[in-house]
N, C-alpha and C positions, 0 to 999 in steps of 0.2 A: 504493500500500500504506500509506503515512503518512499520507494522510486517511482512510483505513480505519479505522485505530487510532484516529486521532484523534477520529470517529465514533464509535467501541465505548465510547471511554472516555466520553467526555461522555454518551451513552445511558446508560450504568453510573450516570454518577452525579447525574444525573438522577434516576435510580429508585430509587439511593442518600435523595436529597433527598425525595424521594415519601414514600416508605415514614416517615425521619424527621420528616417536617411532620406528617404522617397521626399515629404513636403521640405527637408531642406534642398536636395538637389532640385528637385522644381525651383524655388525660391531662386536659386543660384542660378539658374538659366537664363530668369531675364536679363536681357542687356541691358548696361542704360541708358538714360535718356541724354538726347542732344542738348547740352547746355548751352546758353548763350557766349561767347567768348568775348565779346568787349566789355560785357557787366562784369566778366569775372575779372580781367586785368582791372577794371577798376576798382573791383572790389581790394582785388590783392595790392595792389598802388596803395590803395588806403591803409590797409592793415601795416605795411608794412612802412607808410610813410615813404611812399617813392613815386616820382613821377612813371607818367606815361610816355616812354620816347617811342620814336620810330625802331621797331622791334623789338619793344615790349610785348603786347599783343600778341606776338608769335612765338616767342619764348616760354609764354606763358602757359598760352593755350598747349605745347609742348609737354611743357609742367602736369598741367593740368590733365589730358589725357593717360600720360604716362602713372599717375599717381592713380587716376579711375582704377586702369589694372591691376593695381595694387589692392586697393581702398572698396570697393564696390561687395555688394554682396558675396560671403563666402570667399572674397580675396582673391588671389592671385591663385589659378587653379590649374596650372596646365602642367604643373609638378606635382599633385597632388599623388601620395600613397595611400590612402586613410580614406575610409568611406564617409560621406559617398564622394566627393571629388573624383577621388578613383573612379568610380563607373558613369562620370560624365566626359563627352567627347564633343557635344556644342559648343558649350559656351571656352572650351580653352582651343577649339578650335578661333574662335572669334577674337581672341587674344589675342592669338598669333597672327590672324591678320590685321590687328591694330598693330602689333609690335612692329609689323614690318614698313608701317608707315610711320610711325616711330625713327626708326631706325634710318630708313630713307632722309625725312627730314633730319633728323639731329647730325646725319652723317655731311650735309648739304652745308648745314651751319657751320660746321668746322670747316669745308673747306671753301668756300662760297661768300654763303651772308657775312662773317665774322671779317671777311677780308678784302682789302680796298682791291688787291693785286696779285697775280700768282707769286710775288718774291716775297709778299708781306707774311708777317710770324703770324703764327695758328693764337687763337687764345687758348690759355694755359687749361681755363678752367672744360672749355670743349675737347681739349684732348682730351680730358680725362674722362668727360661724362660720355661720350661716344661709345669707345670701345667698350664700357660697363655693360650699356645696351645690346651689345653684340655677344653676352653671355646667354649658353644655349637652356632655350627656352621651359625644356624640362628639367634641368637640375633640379636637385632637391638636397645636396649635400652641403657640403660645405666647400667651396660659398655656395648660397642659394641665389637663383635667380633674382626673387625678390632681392634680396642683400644688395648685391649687384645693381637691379634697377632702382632703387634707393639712393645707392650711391650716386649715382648719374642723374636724381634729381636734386640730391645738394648740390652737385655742381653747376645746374643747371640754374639753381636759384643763385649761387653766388655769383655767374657771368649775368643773371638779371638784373642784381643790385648794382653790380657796376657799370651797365648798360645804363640804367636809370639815376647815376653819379656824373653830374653833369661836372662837379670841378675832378672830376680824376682825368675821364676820356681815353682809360686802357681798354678798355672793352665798347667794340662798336659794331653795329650792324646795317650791312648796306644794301639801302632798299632799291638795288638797279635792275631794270629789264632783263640784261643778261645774267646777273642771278637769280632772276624768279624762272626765266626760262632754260636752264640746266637741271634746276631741281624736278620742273613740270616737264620734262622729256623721260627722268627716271620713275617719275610718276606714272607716263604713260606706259612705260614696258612694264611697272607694273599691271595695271588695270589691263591691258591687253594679255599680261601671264592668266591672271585671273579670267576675265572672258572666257579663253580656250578650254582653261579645264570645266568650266562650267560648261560651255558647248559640248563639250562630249561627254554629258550624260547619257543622250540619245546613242550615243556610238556613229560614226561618220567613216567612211573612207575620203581621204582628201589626196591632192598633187602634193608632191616633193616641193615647194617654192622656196628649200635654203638659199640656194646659187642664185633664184634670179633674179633679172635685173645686173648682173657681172659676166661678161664670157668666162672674163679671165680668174673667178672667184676659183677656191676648192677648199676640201675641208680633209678634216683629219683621216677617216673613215668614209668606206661607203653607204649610202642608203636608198631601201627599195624608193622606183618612182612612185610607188602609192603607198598612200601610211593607212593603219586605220586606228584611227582612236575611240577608245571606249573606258569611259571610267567607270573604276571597278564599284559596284554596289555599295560595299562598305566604305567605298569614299566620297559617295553622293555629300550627304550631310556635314561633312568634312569639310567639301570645296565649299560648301553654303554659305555656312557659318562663317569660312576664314574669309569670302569676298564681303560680306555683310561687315563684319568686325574694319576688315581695309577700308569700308567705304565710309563707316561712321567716323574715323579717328579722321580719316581725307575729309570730311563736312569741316571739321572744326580748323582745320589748317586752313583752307580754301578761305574759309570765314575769316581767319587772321589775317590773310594774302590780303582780302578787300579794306584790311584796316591799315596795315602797314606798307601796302603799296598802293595808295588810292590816288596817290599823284604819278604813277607810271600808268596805272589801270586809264586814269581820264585823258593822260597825256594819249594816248593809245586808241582811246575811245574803245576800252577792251571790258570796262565792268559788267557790263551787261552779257558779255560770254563768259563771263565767270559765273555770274548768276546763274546763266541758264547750266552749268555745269554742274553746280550747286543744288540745283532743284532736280536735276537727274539722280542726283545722288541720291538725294534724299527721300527718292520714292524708293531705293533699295530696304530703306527702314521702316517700312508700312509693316504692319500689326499680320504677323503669321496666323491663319485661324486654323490649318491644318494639324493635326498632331504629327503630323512627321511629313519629312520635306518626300513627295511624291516626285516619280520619274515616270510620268507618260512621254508616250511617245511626242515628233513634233505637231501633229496635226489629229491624234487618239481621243479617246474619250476619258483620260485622267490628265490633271494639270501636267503640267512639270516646271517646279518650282527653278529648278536653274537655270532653262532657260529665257525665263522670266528674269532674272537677277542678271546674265550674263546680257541680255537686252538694256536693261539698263544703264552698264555697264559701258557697254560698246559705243551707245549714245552720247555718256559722256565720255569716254575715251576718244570719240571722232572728233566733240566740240574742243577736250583738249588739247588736241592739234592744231586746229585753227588757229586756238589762242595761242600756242606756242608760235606761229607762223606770225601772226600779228606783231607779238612780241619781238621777232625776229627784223621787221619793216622799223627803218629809220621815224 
């Protein structure tokens, strides 16, 4: 009768434990919400008693994004060992694709925005917070990613105070054409990597088009004239989640682009393709009511959520060429 009980109870609380992993990984899934990025520099200007210079705004929202994945429900989850973390693969898919726009940007700043010229010195405090960034994204030892991404946000708050230190002038950020359009070109190889794999949910046979456009191109190895691409099932929800995660971290950059370069944007007559770039984006972020991300065919009778998202995507990856090409015109 005493391991009877002793059975009943452990079964109990077991399902006890179920049931509580279960409403927290739900809880932990949602993403979150678009914040506004000029309320927040001004917020933090204030708190910290610092002006708003010309790349502030973008430094910030930096800050600010990279800290969400930290700070957000359930934390920073994509090293998770410990349930339920562990048996989520959404939302640290979605991580990683904010990290990697993360990463893109801050890597830009160091060599780019921070510098008038390619002979001029890096700032000290971007060297350091960069490659922190660049710590792989499942660790969980020591150091830990988190640790890591932490570190690269002190640094990044200290190149902000001294951007925002008008009598020092060691830390500057410059808001020119040609560095908005270096960064927005690695921008686009992103958002084009993303599209593809999202396009081959359905599975495609496509042409070989590495070489063309070059006679005289060649490449390491050879490869058939026809590929065919199919992404694997279990990495439908994968590729979702991480262009979803890319696209909301890119909202809030693009958003800082209109703040701290709103005199090359008008010079340009380019704000309004930013906008619309912005509003593409943004419809990546609409409210899923699916329980799980479905893969019909292109023209079937079930959705198919990716290539909904890669549609999106493509839209504003084309508008992003434009504007880089604008940007490009004297």
């Amino acid at each position: 009768m005493k391991h009877y009980l002793n059975a009943k109870w452990l079964g109990m609380l077991a399902i006890i434990l179920f049931i509580v992993f279960w409403l927290l990984g739900f809880y932990w899934s949602f993403a979150p919400s678009i914040f506004n990025v000029k309320e927040r520099a001004a917020l933090s200007a204030a708190n910290q008693n610092e002006q708003v210079v010309v790349g502030y705004t973008m430094t910030n929202t930096l800050i600010e994004v990279t800290d969400t994945l930290l700070s957000k429900p359930g934390g920073y989850l994509a090293n998770d060992v410990t349930p339920p973390g562990v048996f989520l693969d959404n939302i640290p898919s979605w991580e990683f694709g904010a990290l990697e726009m993360v990463r893109d940007l801050s890597l830009a700043m160091r060599k780019d925005f921070s510098r008038s010229q390619s002979q001029s010195l890096e700032n000290p405090n971007l060297v350091k917070a960069q490659p922190h960034l660049n710590m792989d994204h499942r660790s969980w030892l020591v150091p830990s990613a988190e640790s890591m991404y932490q570190d690269a946000i002190d640094e990044l708050i200290l190149y902000r105070q001294d951007l925002a230190d008008k009598s020092k002038g060691n830390a500057q950020f410059y808001a020119r054409a040609d560095n908005l359009r270096d960064w927005l070109k690695q921008v686009e190889k992103r958002l084009g990597s993303l599209s593809q794999k999202l396009s081959a949910s359905v599975g495609q046979e496509r042409l070989n088009t590495d070489l063309a456009g070059d006679m005289m191109a060649r490449q390491s190895t050879p490869t058939p004239n026809r590929l065919i691409d199919k992404t694997s099932w279990w990495q439908l929800d994968n590729n979702f989640y991480e262009a979803r995660g890319a696209s909301w971290a890119l909202i809030h950059f693009l958003k800082a682009v209109e703040v701290d370069f709103a005199d090359v944007l008008e010079k340009k007559n380019a704000r309004v393709s930013l906008q619309q770039i912005i509003r593409e984006l943004e419809a990546t972020q609409q409210t899923i009511w699916s329980p799980m991300i479905l893969n019909g065919s292109g023209f079937g009778m079930l959705a198919n959520h990716s290539l909904v998202m890669a549609n999106y995507i493509s839209r504003a990856n084309a508008a992003l060429i434009e504007l880089t090409e604008l940007l490009n015109q004297g």
